[in-house]
Gaussian input, Z-matrix of N, CA and C with variables (Angstrom, degrees):
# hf/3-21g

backbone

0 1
 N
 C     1     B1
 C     2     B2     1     A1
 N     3     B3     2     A2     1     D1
 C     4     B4     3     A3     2     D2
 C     5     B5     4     A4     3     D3
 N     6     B6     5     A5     4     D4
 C     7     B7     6     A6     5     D5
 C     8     B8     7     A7     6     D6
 N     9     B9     8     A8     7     D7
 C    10    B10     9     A9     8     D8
 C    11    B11    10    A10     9     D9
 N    12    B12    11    A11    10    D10
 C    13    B13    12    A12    11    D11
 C    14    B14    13    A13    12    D12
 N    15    B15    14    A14    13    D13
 C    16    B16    15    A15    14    D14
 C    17    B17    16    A16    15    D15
 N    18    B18    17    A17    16    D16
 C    19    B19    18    A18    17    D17
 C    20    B20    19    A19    18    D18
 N    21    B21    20    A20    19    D19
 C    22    B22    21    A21    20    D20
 C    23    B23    22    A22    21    D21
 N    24    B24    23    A23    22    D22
 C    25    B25    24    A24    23    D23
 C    26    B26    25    A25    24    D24
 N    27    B27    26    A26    25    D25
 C    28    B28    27    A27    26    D26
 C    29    B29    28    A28    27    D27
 N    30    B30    29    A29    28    D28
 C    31    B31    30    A30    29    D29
 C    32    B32    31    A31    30    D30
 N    33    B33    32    A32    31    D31
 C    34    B34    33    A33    32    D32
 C    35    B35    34    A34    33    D33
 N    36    B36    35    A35    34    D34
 C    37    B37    36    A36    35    D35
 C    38    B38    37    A37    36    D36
 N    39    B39    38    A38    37    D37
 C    40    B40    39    A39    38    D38
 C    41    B41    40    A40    39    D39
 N    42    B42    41    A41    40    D40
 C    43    B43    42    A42    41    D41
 C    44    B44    43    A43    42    D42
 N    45    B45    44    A44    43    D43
 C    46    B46    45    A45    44    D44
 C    47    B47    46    A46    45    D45
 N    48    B48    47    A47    46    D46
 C    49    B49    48    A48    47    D47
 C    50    B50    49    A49    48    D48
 N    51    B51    50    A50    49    D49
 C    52    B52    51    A51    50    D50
 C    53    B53    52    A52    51    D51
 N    54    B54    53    A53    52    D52
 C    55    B55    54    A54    53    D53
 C    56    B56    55    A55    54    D54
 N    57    B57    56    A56    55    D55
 C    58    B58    57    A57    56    D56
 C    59    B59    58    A58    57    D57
 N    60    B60    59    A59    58    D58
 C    61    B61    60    A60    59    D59
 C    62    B62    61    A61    60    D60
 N    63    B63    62    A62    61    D61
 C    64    B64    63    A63    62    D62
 C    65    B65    64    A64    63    D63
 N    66    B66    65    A65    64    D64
 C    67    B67    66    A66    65    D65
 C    68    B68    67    A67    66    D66
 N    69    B69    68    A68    67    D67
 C    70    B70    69    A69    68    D68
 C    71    B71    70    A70    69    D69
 N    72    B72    71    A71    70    D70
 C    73    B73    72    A72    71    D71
 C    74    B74    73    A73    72    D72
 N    75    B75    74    A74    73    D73
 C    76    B76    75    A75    74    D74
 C    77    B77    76    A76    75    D75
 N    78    B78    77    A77    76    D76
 C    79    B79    78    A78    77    D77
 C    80    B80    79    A79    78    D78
 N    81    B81    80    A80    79    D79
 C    82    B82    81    A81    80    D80
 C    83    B83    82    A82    81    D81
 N    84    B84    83    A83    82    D82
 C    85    B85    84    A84    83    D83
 C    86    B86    85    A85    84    D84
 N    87    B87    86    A86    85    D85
 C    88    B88    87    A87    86    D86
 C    89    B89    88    A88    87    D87
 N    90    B90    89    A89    88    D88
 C    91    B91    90    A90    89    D89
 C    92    B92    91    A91    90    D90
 N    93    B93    92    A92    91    D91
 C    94    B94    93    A93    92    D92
 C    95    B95    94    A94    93    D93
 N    96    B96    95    A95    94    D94
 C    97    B97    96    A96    95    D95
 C    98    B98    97    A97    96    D96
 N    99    B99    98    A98    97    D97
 C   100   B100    99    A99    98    D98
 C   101   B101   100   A100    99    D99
 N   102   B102   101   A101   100   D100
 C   103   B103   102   A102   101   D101
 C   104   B104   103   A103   102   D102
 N   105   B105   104   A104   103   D103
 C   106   B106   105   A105   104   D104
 C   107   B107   106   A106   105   D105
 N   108   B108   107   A107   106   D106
 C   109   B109   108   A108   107   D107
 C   110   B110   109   A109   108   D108
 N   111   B111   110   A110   109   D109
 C   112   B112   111   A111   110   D110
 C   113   B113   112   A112   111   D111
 N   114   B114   113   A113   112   D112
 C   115   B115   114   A114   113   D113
 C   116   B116   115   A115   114   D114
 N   117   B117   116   A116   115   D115
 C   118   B118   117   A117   116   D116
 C   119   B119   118   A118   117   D117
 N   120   B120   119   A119   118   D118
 C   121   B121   120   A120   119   D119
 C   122   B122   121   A121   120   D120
 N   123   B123   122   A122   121   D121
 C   124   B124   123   A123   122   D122
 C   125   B125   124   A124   123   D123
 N   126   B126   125   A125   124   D124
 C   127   B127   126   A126   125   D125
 C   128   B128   127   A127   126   D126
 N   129   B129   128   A128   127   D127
 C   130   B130   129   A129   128   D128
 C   131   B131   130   A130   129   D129
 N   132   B132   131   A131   130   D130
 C   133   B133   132   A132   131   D131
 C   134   B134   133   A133   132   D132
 N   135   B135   134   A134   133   D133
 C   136   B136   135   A135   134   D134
 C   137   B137   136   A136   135   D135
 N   138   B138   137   A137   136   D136
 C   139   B139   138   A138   137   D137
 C   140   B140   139   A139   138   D138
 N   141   B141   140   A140   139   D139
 C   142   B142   141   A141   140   D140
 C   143   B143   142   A142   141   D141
 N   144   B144   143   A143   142   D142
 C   145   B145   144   A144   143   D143
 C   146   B146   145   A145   144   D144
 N   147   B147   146   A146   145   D145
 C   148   B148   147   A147   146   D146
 C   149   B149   148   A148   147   D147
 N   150   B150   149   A149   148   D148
 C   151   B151   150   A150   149   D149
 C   152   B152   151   A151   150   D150
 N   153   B153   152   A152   151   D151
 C   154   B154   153   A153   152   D152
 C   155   B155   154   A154   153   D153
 N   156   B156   155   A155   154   D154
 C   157   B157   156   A156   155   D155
 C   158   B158   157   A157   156   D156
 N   159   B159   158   A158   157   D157
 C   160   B160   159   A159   158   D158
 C   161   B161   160   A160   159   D159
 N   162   B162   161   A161   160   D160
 C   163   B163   162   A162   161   D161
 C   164   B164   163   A163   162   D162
 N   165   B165   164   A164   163   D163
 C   166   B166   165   A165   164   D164
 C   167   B167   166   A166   165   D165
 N   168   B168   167   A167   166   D166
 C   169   B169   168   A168   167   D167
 C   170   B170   169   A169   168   D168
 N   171   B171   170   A170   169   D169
 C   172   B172   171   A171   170   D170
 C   173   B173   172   A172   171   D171
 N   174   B174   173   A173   172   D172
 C   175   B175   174   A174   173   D173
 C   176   B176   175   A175   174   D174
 N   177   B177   176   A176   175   D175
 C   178   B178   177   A177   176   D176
 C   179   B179   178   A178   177   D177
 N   180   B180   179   A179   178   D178
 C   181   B181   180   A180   179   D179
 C   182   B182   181   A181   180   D180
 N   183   B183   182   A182   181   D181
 C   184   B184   183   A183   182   D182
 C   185   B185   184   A184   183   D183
 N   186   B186   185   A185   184   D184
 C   187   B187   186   A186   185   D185
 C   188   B188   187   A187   186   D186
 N   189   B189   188   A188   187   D187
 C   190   B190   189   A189   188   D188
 C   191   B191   190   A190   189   D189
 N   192   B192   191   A191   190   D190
 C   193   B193   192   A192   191   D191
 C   194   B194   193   A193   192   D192
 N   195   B195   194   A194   193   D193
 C   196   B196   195   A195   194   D194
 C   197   B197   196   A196   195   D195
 N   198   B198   197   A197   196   D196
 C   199   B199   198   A198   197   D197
 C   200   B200   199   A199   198   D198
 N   201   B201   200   A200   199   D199
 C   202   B202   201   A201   200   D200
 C   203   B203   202   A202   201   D201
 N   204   B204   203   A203   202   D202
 C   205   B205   204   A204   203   D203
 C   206   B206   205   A205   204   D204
 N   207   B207   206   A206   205   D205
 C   208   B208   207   A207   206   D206
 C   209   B209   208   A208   207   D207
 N   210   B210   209   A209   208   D208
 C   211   B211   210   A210   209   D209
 C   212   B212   211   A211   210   D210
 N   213   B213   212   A212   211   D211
 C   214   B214   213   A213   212   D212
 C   215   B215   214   A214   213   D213
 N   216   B216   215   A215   214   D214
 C   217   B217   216   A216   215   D215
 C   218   B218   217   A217   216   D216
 N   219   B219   218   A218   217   D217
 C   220   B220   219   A219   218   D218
 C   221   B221   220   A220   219   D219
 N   222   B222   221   A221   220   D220
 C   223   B223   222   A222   221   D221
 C   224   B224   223   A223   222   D222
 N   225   B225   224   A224   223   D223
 C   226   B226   225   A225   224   D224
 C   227   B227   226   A226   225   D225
 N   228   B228   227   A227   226   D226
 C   229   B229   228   A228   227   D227
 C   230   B230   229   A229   228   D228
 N   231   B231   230   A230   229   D229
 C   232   B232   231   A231   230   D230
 C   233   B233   232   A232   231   D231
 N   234   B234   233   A233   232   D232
 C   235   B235   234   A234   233   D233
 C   236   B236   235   A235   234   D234
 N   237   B237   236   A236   235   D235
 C   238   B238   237   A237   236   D236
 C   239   B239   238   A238   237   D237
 N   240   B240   239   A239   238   D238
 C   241   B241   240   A240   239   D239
 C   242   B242   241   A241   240   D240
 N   243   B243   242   A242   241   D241
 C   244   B244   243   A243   242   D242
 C   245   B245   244   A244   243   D243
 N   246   B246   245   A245   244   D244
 C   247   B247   246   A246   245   D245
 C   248   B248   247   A247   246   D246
 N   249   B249   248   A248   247   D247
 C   250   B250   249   A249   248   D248
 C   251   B251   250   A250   249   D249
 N   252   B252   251   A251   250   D250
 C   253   B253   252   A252   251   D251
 C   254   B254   253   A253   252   D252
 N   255   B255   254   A254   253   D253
 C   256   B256   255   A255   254   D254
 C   257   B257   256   A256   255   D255
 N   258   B258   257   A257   256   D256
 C   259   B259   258   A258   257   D257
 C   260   B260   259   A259   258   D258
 N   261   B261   260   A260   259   D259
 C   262   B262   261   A261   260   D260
 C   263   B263   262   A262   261   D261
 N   264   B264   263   A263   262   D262
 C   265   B265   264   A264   263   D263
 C   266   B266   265   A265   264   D264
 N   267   B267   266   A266   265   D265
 C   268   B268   267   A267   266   D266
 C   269   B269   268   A268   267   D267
 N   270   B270   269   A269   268   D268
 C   271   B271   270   A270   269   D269
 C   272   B272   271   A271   270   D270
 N   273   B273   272   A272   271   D271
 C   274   B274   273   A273   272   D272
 C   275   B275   274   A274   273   D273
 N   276   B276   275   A275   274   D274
 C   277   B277   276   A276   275   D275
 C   278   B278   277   A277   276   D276
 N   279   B279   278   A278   277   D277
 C   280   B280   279   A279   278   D278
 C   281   B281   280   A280   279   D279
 N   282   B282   281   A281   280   D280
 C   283   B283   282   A282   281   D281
 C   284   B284   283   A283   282   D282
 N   285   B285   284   A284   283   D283
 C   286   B286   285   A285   284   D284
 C   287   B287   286   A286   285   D285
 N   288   B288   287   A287   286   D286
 C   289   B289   288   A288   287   D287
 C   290   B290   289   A289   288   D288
 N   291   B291   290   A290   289   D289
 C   292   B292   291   A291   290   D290
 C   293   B293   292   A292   291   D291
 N   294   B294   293   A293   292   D292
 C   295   B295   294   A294   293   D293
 C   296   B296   295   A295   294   D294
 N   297   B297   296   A296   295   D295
 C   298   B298   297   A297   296   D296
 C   299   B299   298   A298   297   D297
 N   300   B300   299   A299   298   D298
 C   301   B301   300   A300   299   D299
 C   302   B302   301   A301   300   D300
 N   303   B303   302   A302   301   D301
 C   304   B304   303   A303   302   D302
 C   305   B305   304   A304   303   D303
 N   306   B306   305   A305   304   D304
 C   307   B307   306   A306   305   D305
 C   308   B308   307   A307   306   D306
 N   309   B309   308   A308   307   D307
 C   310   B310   309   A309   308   D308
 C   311   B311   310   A310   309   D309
 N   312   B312   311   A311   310   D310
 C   313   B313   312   A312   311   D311
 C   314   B314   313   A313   312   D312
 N   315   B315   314   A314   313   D313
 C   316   B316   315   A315   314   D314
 C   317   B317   316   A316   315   D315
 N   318   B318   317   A317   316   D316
 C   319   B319   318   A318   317   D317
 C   320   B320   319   A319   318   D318
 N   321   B321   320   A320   319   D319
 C   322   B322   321   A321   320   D320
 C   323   B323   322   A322   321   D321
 N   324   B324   323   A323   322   D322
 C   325   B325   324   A324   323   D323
 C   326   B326   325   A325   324   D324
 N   327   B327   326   A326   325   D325
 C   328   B328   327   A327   326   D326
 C   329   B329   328   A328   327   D327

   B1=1.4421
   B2=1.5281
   B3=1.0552
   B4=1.8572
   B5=0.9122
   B6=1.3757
   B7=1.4312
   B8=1.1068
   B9=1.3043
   B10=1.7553
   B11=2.1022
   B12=1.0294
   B13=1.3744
   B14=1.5334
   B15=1.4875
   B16=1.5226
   B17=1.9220
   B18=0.9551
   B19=1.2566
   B20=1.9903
   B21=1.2687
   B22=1.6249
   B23=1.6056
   B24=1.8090
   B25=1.2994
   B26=1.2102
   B27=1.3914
   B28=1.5047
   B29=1.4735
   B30=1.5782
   B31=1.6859
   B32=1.7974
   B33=1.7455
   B34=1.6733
   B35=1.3620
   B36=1.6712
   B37=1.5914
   B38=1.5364
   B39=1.4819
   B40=1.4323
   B41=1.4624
   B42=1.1769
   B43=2.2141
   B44=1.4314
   B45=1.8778
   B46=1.4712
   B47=1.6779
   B48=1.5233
   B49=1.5683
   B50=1.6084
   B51=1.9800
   B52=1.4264
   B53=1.7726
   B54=1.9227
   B55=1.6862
   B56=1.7361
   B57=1.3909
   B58=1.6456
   B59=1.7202
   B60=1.1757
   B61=1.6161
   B62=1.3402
   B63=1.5617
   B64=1.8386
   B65=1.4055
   B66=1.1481
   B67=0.8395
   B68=1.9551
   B69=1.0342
   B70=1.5572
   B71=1.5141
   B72=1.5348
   B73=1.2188
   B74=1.3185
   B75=1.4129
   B76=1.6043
   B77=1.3890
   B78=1.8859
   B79=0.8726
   B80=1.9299
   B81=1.4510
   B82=1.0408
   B83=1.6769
   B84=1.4077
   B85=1.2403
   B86=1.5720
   B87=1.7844
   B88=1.4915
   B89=1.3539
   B90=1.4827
   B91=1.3106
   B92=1.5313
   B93=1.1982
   B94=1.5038
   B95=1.4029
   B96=1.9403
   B97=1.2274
   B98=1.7846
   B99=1.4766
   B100=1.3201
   B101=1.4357
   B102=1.2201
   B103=2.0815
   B104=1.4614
   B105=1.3349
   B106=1.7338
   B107=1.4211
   B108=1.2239
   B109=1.2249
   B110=1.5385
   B111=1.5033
   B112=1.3619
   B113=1.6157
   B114=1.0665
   B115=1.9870
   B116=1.6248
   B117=1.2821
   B118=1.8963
   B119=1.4731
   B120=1.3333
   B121=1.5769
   B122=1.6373
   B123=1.3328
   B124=1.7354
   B125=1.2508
   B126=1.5637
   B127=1.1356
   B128=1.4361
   B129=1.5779
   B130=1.2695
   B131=1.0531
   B132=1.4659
   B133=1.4949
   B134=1.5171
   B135=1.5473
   B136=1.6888
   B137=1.7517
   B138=1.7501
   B139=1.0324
   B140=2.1413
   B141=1.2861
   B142=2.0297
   B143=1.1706
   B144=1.3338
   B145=1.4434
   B146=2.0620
   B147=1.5325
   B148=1.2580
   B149=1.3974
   B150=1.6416
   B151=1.1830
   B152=1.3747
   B153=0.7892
   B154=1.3678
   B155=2.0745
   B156=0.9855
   B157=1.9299
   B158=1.2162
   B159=1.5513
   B160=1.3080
   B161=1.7886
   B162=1.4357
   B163=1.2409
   B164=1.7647
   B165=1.7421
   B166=1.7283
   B167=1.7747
   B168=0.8154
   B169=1.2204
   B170=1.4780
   B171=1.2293
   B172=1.6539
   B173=1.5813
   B174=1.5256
   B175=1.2042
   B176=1.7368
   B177=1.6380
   B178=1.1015
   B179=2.1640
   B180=1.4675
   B181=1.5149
   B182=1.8229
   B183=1.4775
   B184=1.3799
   B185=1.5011
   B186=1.3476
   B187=1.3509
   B188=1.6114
   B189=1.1205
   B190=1.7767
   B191=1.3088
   B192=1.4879
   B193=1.3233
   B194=1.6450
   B195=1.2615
   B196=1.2700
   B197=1.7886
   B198=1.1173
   B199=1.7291
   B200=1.4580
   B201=1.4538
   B202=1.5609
   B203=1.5557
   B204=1.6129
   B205=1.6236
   B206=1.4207
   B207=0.8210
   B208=2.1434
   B209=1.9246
   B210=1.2970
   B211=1.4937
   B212=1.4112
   B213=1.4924
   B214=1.6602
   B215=1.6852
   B216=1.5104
   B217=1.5002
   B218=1.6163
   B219=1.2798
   B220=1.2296
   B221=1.6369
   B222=1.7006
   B223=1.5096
   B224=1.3054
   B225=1.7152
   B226=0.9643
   B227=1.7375
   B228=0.9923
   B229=1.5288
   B230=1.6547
   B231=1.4699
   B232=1.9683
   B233=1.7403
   B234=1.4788
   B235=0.9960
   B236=1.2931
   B237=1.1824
   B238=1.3982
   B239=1.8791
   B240=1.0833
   B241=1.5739
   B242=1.9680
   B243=1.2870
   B244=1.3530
   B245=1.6596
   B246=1.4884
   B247=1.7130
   B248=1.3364
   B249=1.3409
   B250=0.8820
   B251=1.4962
   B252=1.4196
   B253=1.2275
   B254=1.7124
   B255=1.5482
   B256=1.6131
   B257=1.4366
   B258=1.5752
   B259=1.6702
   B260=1.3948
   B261=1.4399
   B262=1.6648
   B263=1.3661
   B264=1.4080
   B265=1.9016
   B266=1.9127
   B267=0.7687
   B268=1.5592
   B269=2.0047
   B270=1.7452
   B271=1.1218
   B272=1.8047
   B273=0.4941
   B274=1.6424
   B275=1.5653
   B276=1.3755
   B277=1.9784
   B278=1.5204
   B279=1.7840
   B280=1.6306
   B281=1.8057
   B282=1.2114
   B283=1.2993
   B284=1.9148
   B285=1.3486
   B286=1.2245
   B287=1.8515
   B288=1.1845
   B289=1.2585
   B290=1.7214
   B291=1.6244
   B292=1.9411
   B293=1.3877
   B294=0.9203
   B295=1.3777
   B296=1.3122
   B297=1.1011
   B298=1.4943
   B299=1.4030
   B300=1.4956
   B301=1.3243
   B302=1.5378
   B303=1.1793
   B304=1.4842
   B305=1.5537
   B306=1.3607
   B307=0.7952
   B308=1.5198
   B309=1.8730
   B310=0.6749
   B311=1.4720
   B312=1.3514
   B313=1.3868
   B314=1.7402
   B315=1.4013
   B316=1.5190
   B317=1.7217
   B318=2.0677
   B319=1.4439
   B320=1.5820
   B321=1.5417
   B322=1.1849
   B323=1.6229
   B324=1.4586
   B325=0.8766
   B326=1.6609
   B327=1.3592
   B328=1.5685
   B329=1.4519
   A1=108.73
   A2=136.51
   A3=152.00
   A4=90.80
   A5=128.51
   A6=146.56
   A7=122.40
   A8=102.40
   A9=109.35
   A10=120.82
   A11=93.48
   A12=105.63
   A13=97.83
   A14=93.73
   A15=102.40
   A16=100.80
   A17=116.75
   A18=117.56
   A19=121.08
   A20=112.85
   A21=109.49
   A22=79.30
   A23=83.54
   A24=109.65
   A25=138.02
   A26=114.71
   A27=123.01
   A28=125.52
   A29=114.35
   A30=93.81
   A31=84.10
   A32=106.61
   A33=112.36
   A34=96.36
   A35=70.13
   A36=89.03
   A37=113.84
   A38=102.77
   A39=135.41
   A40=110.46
   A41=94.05
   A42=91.54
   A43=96.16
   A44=118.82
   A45=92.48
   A46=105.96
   A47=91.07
   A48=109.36
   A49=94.07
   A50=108.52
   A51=117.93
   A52=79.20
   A53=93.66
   A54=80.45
   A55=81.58
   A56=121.88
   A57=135.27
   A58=112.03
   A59=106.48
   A60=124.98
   A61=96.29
   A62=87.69
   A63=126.17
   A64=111.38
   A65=123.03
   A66=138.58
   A67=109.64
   A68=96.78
   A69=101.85
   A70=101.84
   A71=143.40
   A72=155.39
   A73=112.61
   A74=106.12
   A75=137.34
   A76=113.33
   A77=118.29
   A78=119.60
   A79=138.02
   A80=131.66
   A81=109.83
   A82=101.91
   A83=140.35
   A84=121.78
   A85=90.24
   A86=116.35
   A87=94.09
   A88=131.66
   A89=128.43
   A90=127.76
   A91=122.44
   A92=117.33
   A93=117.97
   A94=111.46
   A95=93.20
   A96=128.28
   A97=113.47
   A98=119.40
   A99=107.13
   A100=121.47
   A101=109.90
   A102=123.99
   A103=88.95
   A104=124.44
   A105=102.93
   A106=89.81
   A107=166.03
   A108=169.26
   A109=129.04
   A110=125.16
   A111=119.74
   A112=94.05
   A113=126.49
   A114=118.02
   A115=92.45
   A116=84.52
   A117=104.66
   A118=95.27
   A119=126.63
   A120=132.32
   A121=87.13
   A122=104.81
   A123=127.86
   A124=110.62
   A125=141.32
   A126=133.23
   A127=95.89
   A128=127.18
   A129=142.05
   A130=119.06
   A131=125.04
   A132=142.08
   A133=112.72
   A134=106.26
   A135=94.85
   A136=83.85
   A137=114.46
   A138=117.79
   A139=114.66
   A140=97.43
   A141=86.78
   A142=130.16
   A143=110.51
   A144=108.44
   A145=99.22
   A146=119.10
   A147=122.86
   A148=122.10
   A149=138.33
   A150=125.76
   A151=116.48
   A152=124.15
   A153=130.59
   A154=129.45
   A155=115.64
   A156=107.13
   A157=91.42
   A158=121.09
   A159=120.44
   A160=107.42
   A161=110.25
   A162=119.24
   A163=120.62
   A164=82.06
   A165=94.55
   A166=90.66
   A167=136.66
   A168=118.21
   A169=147.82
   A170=87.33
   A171=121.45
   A172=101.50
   A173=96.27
   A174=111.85
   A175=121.25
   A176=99.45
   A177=105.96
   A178=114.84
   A179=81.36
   A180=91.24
   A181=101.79
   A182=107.66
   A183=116.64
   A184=113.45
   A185=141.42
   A186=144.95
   A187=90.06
   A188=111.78
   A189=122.49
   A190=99.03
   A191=127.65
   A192=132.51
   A193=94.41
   A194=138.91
   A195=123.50
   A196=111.77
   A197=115.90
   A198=120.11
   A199=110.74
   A200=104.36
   A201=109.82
   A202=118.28
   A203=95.26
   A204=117.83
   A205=135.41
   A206=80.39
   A207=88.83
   A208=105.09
   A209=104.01
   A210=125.48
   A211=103.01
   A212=106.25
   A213=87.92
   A214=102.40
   A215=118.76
   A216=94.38
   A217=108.47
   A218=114.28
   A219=129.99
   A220=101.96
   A221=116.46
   A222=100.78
   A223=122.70
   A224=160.62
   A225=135.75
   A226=119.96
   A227=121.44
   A228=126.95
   A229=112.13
   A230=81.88
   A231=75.94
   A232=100.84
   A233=129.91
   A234=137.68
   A235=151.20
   A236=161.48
   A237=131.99
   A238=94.09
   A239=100.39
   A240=115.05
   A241=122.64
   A242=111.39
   A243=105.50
   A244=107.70
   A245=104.87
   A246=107.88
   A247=137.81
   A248=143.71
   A249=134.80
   A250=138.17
   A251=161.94
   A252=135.45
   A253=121.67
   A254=99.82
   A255=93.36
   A256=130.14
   A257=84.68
   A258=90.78
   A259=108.46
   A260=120.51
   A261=110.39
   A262=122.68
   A263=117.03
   A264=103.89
   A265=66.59
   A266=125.41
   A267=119.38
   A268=121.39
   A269=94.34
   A270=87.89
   A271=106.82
   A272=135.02
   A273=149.76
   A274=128.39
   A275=111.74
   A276=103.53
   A277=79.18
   A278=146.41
   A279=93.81
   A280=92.05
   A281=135.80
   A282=106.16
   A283=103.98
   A284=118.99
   A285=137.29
   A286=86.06
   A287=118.78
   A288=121.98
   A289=109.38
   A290=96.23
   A291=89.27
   A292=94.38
   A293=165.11
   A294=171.59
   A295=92.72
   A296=141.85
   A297=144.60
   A298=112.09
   A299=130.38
   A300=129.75
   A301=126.89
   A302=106.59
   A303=127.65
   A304=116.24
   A305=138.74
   A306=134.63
   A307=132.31
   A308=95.04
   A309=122.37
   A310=113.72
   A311=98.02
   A312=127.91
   A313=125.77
   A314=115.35
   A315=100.03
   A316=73.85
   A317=94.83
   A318=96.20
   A319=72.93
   A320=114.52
   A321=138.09
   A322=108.24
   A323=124.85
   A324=115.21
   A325=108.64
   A326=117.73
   A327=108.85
   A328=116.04
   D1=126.66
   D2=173.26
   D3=-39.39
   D4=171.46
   D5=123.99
   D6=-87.66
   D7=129.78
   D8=177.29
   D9=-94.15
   D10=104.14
   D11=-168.83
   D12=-75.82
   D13=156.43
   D14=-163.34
   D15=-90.75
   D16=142.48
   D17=-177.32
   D18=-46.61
   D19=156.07
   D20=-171.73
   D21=-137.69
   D22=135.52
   D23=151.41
   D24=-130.59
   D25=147.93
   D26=-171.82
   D27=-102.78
   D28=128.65
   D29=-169.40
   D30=-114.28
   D31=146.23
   D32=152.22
   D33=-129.18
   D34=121.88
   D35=170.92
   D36=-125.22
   D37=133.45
   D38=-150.84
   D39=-101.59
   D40=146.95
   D41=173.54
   D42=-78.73
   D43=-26.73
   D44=-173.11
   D45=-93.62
   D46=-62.64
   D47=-177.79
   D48=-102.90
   D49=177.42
   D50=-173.56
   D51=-148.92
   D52=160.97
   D53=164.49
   D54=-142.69
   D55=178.79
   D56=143.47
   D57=-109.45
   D58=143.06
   D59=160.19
   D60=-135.76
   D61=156.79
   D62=164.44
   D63=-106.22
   D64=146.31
   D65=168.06
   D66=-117.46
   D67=106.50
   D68=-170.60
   D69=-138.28
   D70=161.93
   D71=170.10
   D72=18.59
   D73=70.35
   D74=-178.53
   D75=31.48
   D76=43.53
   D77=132.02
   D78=-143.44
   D79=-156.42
   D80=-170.91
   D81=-118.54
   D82=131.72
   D83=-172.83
   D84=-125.82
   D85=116.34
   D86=147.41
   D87=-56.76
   D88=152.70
   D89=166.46
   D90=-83.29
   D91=145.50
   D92=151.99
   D93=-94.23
   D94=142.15
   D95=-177.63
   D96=-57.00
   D97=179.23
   D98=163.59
   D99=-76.62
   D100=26.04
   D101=-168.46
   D102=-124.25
   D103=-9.68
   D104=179.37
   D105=87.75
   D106=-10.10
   D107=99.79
   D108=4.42
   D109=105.87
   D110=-173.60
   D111=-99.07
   D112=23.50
   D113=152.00
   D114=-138.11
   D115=160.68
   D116=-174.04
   D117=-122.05
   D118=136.41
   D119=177.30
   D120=-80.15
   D121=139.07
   D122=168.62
   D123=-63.95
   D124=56.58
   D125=-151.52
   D126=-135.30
   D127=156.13
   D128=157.92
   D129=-152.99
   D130=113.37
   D131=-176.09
   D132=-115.14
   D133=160.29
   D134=-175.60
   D135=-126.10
   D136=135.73
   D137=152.42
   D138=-96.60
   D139=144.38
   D140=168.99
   D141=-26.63
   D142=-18.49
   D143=-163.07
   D144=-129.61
   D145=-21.97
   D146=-160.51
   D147=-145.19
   D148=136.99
   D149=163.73
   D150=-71.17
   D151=153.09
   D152=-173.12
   D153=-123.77
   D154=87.86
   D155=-154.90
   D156=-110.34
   D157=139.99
   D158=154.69
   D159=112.20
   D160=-141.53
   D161=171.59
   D162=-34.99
   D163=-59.78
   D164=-159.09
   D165=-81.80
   D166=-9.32
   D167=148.54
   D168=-60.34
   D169=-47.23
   D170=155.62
   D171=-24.82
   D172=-76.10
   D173=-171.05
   D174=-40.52
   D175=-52.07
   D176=-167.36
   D177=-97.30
   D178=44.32
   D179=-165.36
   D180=-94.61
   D181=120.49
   D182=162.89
   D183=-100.01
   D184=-169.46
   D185=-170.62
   D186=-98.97
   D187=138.62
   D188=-172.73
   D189=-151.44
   D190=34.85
   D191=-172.78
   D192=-108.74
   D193=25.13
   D194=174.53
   D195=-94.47
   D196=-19.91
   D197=-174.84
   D198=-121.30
   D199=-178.11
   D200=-179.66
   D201=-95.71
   D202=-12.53
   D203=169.57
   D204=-141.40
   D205=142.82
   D206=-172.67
   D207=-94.25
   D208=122.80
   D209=-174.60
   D210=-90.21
   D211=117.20
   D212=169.44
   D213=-126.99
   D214=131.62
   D215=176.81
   D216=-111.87
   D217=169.55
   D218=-137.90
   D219=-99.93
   D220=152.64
   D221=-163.37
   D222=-54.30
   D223=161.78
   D224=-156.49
   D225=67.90
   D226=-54.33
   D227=-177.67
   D228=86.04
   D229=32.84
   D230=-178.39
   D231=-99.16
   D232=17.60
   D233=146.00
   D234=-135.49
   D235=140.38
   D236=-171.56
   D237=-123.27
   D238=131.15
   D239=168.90
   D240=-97.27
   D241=121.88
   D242=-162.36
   D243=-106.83
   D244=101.23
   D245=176.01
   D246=-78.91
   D247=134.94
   D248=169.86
   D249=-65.77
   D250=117.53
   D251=-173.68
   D252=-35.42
   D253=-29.02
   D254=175.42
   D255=-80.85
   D256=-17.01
   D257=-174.81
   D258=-83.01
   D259=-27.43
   D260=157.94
   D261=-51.57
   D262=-15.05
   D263=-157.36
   D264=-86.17
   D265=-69.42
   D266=-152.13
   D267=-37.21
   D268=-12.02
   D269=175.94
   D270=-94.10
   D271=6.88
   D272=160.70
   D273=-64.11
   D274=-40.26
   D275=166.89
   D276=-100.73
   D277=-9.54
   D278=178.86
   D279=-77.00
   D280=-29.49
   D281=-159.56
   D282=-93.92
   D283=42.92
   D284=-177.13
   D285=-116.27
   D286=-62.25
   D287=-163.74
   D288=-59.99
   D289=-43.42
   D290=171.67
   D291=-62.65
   D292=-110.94
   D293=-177.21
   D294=23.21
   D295=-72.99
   D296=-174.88
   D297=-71.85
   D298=-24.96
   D299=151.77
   D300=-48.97
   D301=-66.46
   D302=151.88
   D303=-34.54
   D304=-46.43
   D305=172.47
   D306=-47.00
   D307=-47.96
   D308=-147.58
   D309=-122.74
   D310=28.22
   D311=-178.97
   D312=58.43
   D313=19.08
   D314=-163.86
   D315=-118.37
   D316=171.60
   D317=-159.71
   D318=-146.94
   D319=105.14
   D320=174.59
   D321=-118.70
   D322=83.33
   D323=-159.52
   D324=-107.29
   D325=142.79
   D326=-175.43
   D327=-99.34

């Protein structure tokens, strides 16, 4: 009887765009995003109420290149959280990895 190896996935992640594939039953499939999209724009925006990665970030992208940190405060405003540019790229392969969770049917939710 074979062994059935558990699926591998691959994240590229991009300064502009990022994508995920699987590699499952000797082949490689990129995924589409929750936009119907097999690349995700490298983006992270904060709305009052939501983080935002990907498309709808995209969307809601102004120039935020004036500081060394991005302020986001929290719904209500009873906090303000202070980000780094690096600490945004990191939210980008995790929401690459739900993408390949989702795909791929498991529901690992954080």
């Amino acid at each position: 009887m074979p062994v059935q190896l558990a699926p591998a996935i691959g994240i590229d992640l991009g300064i502009t765009y990022s994508c995920v594939g699987v590699f499952q039953h000797g082949k490689v499939e990129i995924i589409a995003n929750d936009q119907g999209n097999r690349t995700t724009p490298s983006y992270v925006a904060f709305t009052e109420t939501e983080r935002l990665i990907g498309d709808s970030a995209k969307n809601q992208a102004t120039v935020w290149y004036h500081g060394p940190k991005i302020g986001v405060q929290s719904k209500g405003g009873l906090k303000t959280f202070l980000f780094y540019p690096r600490e945004n790229g990191f939210m980008v392969p995790k929401k690459m990895k739900k993408t390949a969770e989702a795909y791929l049917g498991q529901d690992n939710s954080d």
